[in-house]
N, CA and C atoms as an extended XYZ file, in Angstrom:
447
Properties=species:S:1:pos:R:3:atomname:S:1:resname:S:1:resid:I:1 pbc="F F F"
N         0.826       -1.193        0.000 N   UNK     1
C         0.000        0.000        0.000 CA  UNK     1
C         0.872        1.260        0.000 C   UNK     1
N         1.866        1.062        1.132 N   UNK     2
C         2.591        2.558        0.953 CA  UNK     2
C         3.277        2.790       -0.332 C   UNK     2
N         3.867        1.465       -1.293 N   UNK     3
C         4.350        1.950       -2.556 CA  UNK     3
C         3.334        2.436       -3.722 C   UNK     3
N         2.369        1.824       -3.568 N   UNK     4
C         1.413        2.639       -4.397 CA  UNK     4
C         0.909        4.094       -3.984 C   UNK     4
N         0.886        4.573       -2.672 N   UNK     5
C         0.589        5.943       -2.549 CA  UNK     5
C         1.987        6.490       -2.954 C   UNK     5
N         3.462        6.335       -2.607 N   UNK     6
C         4.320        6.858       -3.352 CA  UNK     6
C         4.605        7.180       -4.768 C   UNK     6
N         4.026        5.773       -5.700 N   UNK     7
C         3.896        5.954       -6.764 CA  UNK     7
C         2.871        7.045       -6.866 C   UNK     7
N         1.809        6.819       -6.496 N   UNK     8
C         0.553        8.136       -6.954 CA  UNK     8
C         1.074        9.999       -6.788 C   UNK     8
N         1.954        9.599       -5.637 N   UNK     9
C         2.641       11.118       -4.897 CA  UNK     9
C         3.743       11.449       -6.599 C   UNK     9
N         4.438       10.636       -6.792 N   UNK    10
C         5.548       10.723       -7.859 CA  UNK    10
C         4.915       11.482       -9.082 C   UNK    10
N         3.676       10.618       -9.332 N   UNK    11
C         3.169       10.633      -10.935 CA  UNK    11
C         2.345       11.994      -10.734 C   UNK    11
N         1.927       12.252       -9.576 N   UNK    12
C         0.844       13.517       -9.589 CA  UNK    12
C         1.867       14.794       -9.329 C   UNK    12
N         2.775       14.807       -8.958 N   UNK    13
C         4.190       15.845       -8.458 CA  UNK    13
C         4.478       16.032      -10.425 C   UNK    13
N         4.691       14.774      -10.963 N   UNK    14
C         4.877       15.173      -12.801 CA  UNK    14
C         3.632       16.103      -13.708 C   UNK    14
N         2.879       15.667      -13.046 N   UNK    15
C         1.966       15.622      -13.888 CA  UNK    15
C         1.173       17.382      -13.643 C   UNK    15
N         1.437       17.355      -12.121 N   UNK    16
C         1.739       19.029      -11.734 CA  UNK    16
C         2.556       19.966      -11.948 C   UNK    16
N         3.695       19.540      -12.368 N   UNK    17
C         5.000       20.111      -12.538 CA  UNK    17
C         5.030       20.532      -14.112 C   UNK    17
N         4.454       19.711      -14.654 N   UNK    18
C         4.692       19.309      -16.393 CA  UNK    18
C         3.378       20.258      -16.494 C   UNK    18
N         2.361       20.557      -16.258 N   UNK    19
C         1.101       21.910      -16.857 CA  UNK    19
C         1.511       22.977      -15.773 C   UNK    19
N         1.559       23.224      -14.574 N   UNK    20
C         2.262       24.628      -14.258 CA  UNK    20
C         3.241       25.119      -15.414 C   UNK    20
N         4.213       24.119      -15.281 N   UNK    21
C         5.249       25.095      -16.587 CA  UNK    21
C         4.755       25.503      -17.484 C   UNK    21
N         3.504       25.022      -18.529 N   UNK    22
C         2.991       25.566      -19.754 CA  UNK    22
C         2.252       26.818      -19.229 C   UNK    22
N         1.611       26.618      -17.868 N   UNK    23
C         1.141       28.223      -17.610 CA  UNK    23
C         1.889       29.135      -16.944 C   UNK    23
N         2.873       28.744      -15.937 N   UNK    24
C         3.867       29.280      -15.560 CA  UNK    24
C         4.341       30.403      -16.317 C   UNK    24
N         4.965       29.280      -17.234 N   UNK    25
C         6.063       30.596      -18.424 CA  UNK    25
C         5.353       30.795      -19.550 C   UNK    25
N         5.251       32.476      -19.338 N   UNK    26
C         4.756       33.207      -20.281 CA  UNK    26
C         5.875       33.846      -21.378 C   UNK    26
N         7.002       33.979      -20.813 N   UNK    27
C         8.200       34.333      -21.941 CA  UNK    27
C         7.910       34.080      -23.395 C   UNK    27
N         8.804       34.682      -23.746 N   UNK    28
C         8.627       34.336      -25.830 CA  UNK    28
C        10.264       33.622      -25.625 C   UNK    28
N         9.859       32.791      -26.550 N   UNK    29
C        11.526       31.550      -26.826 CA  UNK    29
C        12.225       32.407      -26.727 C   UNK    29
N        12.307       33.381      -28.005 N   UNK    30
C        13.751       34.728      -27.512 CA  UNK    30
C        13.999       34.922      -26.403 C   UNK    30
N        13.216       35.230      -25.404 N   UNK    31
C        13.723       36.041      -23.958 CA  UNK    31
C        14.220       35.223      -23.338 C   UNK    31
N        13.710       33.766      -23.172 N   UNK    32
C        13.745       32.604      -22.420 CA  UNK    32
C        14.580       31.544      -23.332 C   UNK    32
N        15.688       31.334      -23.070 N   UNK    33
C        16.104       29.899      -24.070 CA  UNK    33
C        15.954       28.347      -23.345 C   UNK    33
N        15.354       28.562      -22.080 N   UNK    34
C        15.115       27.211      -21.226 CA  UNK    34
C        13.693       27.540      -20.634 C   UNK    34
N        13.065       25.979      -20.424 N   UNK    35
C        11.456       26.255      -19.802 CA  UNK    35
C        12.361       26.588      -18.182 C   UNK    35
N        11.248       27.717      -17.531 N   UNK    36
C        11.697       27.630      -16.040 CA  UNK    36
C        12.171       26.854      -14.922 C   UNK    36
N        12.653       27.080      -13.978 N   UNK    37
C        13.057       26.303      -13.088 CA  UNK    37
C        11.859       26.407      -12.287 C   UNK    37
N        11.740       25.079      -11.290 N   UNK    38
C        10.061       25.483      -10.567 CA  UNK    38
C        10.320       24.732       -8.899 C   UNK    38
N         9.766       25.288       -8.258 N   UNK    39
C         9.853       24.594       -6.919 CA  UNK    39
C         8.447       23.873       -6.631 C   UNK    39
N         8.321       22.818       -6.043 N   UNK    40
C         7.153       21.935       -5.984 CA  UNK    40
C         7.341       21.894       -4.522 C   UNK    40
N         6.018       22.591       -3.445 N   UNK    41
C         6.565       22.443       -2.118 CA  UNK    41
C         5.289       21.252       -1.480 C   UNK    41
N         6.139       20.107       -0.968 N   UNK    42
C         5.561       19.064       -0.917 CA  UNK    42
C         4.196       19.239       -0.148 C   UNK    42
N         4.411       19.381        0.932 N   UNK    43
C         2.900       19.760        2.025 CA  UNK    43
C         1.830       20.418        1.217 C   UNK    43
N         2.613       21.541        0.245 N   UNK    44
C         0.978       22.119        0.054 CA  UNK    44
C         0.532       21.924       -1.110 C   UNK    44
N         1.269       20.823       -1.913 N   UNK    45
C         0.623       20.392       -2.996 CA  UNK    45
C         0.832       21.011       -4.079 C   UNK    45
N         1.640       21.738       -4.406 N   UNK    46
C         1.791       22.800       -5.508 CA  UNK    46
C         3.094       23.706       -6.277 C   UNK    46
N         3.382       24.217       -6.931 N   UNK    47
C         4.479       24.490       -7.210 CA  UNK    47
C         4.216       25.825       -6.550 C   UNK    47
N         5.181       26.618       -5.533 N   UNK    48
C         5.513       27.754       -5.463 CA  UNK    48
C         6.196       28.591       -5.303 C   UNK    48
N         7.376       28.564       -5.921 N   UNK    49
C         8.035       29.259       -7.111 CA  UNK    49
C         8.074       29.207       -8.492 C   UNK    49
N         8.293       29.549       -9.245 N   UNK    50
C         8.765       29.713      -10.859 CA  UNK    50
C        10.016       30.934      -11.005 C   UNK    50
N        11.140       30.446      -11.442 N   UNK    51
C        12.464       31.556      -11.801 CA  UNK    51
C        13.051       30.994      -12.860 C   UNK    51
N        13.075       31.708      -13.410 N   UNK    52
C        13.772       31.866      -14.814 CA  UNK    52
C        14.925       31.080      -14.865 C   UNK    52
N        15.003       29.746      -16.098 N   UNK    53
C        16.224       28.975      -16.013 CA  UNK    53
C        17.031       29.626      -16.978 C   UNK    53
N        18.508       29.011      -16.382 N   UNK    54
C        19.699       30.286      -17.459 CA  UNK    54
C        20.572       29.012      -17.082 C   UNK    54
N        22.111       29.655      -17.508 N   UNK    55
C        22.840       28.707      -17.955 CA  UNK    55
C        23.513       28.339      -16.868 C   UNK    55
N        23.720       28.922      -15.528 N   UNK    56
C        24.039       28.978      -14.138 CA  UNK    56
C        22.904       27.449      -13.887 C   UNK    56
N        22.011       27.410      -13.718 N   UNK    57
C        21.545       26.380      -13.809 CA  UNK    57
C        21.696       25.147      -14.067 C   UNK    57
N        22.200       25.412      -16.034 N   UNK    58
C        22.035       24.077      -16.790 CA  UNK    58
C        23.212       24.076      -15.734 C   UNK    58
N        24.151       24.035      -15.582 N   UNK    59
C        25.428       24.070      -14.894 CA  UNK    59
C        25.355       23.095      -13.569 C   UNK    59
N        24.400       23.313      -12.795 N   UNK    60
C        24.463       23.122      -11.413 CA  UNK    60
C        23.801       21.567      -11.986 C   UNK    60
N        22.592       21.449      -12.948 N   UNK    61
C        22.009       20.675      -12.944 CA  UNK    61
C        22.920       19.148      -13.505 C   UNK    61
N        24.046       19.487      -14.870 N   UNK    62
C        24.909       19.192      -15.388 CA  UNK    62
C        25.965       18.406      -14.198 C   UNK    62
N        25.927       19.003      -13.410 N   UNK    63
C        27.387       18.542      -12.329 CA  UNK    63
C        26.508       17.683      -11.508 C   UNK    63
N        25.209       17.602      -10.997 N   UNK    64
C        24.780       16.558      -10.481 CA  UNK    64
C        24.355       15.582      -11.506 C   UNK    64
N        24.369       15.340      -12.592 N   UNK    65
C        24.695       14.161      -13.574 CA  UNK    65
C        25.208       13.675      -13.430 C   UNK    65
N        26.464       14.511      -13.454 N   UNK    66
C        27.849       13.940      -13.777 CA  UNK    66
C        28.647       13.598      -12.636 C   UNK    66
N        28.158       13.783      -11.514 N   UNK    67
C        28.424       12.941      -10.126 CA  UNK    67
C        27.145       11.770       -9.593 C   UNK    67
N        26.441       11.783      -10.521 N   UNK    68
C        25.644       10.775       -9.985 CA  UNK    68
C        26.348        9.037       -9.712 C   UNK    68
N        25.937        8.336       -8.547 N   UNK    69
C        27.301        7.070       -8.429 CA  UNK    69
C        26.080        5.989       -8.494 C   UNK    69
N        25.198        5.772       -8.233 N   UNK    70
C        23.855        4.591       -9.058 CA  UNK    70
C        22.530        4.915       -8.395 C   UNK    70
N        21.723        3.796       -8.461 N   UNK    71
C        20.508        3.985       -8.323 CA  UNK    71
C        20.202        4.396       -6.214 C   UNK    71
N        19.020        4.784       -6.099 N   UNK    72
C        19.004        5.034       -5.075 CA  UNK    72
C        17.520        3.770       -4.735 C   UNK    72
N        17.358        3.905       -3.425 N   UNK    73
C        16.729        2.698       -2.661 CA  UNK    73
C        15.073        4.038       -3.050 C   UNK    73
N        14.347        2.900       -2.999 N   UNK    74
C        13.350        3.751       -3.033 CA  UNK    74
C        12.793        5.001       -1.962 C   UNK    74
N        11.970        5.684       -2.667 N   UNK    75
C        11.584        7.222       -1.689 CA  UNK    75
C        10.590        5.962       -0.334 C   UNK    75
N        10.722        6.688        0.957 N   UNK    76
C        10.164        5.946        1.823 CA  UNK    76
C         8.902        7.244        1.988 C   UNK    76
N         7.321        6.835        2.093 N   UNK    77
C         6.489        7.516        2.283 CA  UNK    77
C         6.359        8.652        3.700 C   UNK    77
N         7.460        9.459        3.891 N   UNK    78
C         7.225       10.276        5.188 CA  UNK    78
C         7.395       11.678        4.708 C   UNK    78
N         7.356       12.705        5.431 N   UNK    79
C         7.385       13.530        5.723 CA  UNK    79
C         8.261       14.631        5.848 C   UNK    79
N         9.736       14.247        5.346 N   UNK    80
C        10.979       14.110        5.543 CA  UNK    80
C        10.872       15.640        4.234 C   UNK    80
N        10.833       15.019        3.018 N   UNK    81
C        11.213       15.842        1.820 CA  UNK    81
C        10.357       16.993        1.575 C   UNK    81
N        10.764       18.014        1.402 N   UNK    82
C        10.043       19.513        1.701 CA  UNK    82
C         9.996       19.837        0.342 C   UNK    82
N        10.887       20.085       -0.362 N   UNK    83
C        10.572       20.490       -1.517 CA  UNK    83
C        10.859       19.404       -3.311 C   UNK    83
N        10.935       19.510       -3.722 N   UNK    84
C        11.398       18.849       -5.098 CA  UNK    84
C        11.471       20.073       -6.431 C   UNK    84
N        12.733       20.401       -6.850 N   UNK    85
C        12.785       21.143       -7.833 CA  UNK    85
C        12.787       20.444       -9.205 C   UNK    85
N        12.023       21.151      -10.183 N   UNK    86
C        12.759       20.595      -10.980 CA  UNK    86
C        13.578       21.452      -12.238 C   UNK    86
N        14.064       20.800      -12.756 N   UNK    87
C        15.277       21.820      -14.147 CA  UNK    87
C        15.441       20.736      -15.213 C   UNK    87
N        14.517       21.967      -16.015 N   UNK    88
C        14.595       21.324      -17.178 CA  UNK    88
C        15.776       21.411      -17.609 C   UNK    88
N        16.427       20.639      -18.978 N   UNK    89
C        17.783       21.018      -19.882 CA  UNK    89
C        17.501       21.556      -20.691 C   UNK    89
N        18.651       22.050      -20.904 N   UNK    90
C        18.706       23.185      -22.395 CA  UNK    90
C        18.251       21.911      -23.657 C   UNK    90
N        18.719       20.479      -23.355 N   UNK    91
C        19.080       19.589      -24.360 CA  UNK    91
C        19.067       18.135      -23.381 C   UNK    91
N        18.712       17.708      -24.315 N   UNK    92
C        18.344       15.587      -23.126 CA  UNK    92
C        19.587       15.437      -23.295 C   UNK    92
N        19.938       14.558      -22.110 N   UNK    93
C        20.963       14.270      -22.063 CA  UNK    93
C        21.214       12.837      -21.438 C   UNK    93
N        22.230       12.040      -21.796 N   UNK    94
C        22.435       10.588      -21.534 CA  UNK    94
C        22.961       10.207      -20.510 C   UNK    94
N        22.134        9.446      -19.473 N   UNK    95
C        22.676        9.269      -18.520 CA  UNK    95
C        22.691        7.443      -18.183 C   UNK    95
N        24.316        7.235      -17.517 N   UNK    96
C        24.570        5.790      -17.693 CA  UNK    96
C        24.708        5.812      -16.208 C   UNK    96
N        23.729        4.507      -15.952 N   UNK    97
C        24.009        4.321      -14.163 CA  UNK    97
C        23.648        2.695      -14.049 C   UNK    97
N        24.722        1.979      -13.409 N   UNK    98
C        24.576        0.714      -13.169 CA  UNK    98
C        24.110       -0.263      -14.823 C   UNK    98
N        24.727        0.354      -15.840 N   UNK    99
C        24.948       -0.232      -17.114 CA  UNK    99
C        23.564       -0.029      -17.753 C   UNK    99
N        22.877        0.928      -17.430 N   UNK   100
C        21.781        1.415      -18.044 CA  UNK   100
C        21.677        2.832      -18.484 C   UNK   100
N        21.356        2.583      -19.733 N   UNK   101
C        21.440        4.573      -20.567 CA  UNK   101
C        19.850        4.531      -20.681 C   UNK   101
N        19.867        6.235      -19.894 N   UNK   102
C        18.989        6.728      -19.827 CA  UNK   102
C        18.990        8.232      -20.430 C   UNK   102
N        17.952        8.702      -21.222 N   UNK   103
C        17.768        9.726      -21.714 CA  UNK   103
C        16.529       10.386      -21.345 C   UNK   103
N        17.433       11.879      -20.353 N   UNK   104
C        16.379       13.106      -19.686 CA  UNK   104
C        16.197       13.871      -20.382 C   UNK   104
N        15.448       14.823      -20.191 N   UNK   105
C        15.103       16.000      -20.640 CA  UNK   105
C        14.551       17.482      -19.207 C   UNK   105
N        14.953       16.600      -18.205 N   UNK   106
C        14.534       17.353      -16.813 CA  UNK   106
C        15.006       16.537      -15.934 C   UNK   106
N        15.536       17.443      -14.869 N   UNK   107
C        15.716       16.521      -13.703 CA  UNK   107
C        15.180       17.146      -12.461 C   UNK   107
N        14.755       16.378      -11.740 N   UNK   108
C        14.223       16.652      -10.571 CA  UNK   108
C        14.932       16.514       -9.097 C   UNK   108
N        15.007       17.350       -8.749 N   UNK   109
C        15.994       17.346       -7.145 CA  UNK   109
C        14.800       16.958       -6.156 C   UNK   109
N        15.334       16.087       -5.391 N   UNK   110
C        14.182       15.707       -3.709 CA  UNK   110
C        14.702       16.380       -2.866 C   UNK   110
N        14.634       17.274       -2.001 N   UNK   111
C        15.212       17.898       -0.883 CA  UNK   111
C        14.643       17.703        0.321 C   UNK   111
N        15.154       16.489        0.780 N   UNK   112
C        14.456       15.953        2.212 CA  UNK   112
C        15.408       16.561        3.381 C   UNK   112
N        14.226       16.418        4.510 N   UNK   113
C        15.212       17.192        6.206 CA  UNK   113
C        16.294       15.717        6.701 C   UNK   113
N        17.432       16.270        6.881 N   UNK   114
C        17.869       15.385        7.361 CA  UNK   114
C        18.663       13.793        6.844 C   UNK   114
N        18.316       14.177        5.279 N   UNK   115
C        18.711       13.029        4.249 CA  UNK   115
C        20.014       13.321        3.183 C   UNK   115
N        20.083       12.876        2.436 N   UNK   116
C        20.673       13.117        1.013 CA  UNK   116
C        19.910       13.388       -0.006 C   UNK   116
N        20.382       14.879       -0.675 N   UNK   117
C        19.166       14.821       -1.859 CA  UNK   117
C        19.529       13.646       -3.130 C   UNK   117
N        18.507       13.426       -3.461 N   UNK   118
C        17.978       12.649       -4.629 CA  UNK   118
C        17.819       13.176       -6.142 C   UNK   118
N        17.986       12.473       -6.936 N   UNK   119
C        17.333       13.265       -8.499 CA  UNK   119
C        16.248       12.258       -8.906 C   UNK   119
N        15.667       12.589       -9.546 N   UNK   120
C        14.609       12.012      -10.373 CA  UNK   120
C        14.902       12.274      -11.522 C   UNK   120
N        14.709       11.000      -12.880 N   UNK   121
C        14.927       11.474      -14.087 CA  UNK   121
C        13.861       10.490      -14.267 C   UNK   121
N        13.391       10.927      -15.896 N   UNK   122
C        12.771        9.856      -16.630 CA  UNK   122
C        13.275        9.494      -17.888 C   UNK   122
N        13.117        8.210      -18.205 N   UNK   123
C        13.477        7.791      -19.225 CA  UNK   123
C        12.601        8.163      -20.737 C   UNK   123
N        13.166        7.965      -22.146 N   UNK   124
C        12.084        7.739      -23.213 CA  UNK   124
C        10.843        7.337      -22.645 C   UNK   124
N        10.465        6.286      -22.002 N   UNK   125
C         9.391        6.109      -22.022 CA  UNK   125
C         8.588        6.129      -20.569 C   UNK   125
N         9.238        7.271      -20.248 N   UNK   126
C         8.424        8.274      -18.824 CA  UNK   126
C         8.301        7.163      -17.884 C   UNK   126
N         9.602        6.405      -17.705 N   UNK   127
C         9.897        5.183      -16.171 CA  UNK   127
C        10.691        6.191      -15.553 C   UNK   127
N        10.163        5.787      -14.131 N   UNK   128
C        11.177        7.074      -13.130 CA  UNK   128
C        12.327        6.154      -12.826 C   UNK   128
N        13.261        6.708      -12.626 N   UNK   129
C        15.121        6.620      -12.214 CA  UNK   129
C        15.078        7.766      -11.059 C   UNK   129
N        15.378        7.028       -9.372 N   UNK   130
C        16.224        7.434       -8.406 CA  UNK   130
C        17.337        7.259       -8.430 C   UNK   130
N        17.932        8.358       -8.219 N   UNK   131
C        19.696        8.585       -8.306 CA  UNK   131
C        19.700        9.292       -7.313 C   UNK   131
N        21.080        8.439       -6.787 N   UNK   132
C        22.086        8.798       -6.069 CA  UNK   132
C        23.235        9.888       -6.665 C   UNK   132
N        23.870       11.067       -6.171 N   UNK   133
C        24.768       11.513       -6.462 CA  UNK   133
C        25.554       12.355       -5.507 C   UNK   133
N        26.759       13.230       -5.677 N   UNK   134
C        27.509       13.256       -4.599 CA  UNK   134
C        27.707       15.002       -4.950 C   UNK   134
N        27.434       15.542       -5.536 N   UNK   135
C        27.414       17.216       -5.826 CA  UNK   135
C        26.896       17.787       -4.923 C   UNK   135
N        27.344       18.787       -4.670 N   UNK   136
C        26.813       19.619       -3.155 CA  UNK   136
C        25.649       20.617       -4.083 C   UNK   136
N        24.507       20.443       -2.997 N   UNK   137
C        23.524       21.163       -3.958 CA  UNK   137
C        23.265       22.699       -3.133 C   UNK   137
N        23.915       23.151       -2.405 N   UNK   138
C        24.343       24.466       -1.396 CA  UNK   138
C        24.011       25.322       -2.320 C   UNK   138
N        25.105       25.652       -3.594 N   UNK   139
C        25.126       26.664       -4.139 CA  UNK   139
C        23.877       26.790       -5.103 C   UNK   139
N        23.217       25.485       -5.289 N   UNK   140
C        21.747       25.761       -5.997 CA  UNK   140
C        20.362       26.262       -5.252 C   UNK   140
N        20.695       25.785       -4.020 N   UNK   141
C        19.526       25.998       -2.876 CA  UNK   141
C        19.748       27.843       -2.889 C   UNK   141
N        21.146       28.413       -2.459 N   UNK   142
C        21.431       29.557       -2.254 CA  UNK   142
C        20.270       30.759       -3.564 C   UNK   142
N        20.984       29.916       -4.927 N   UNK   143
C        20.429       30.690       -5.658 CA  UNK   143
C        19.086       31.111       -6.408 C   UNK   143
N        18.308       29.649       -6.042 N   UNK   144
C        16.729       29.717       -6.293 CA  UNK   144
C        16.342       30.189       -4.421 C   UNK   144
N        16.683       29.995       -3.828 N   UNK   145
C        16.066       30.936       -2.563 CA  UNK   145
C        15.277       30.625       -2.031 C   UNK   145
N        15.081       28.937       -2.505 N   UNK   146
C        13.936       28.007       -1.296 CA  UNK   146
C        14.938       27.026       -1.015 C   UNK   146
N        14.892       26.520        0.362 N   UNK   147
C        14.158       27.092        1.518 CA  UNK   147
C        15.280       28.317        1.809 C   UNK   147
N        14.991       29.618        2.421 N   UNK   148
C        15.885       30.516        2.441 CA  UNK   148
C        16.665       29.961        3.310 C   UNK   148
N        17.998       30.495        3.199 N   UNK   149
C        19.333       29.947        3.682 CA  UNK   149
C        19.452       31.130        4.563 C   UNK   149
C-alpha cells in the first residue's frame, strides 16, 4: 500500500510540474532559451516558485549528472522531503548508471530534512530513475532561494 501511494505522490508531483510550466512561463523563446526552473513544495501540494532557467543552472544541474554514483533505494512515504525542484535542460541528455542509458530532458531534485538529496529522471518512455549523487547542492539551494538559507 505505501508503494502505491508513493507511486501516486511521484506521478501527480509530474503531472503538476509538467502543466504549471505551460502556464507558468509566459516568456517568448527569444527572452527565455530554457522552460523555467520550478519549486514543488511538498505539504501544500503545488508548485511555489517559478524563476527563470539560465545557464548557471544548466550548470548546477549538469554537475549533479555527472556525479551521480547509481541507483538510489526507493523514496520511503514520510514527511521528511520539503521540496522537489525541478530543471529542465537546455538539451536531453544521456545518462549511464549501473549499465543502463537513460535519456532526460529534466531533472528533478528531492530535498528531504535530514537526508541526502535525490534526483529524479525519466526515461524515453516516462519510467522514473532514483539517483544517487555526490554534488553539493548548497550553491543551488542559495540561488533559487527556497528554503531561504
Amino acid at each position: 500500500m505505501r508503494q502505491k501511494r508513493l507511486a501516486a505522490l511521484l506521478l501527480a508531483l509530474c503531472f503538476m510540474l509538467t502543466f504549471a510550466s505551460s502556464s507558468a512561463f509566459a516568456a517568448s523563446p527569444e527572452d527565455q532559451p530554457f522552460k523555467p526552473v520550478q519549486v514543488f513544495d511538498v505539504k501544500a501540494g503545488k508548485v511555489v516558485h517559478t524563476t527563470p532557467n539560465d545557464k548557471e543552472y544548466q550548470q548546477f544541474a549538469n554537475k549533479w549528472i555527472a556525479s551521480v554514483t547509481g541507483l538510489a533505494p526507493q523514496l520511503t512515504n514520510d514527511d521528511s522531503c520539503i521540496y522537489v525542484y525541478r530543471v529542465p535542460l537546455e538539451k536531453p541528455v544521456t545518462i549511464t548508471v549501473n549499465g543502463t542509458k537513460l535519456l532526460a530532458d529534466d531533472v528533478f531534485l528531492f530535498y528531504c530534512d535530514g537526508k541526502p538529496p535525490l534526483l529524479l529522471v525519466f526515461d524515453e518512455q516516462r519510467r522514473p530513475f532514483l539517483l544517487l549523487f555526490k554534488e553539493d547542492i548548497t550553491p543551488f539551494i542559495k540561488k533559487v532561494g527556497i528554503p531561504a538559507t
